[in-house]
N, C-alpha and C positions, 0 to 999 in steps of 0.2 A: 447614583448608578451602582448596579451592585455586577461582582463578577459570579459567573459560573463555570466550572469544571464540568464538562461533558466525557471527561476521561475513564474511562471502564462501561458507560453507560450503552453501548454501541458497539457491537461488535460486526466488524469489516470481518465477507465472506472470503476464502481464499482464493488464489487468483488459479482462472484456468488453466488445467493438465496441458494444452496444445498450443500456449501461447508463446510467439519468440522475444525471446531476452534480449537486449543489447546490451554490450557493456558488463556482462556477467559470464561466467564459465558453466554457471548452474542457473536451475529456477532459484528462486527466492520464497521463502513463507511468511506469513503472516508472524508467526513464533519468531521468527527471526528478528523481525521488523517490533513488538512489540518495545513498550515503552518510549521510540525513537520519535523523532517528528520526521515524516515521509512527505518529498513531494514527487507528486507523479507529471511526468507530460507527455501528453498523446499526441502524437502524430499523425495526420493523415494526408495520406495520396491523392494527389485528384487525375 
């Protein structure tokens, strides 16, 4: 079994101008986030 790096191959779009944050004072970017391991979790309403 062999491993592979997917790191640089793929670039994530930045995230939408109108979206609300939780948990932060500011938006966030992509530049920011670079190099980190990011997890996201979405939430929805029903």
């Amino acid at each position: 079994m062999s491993t592979r790096s997917f790191a640089g191959q793929v670039n994530a779009p930045e995230f939408p101008p109108d979206i609300e944050w939780v948990n932060t004072d500011r938006p966030i970017t992509m530049q920011e986030l670079r190099g980190k391991i990011v997890v996201l979790d979405f939430w929805t309403y029903c």
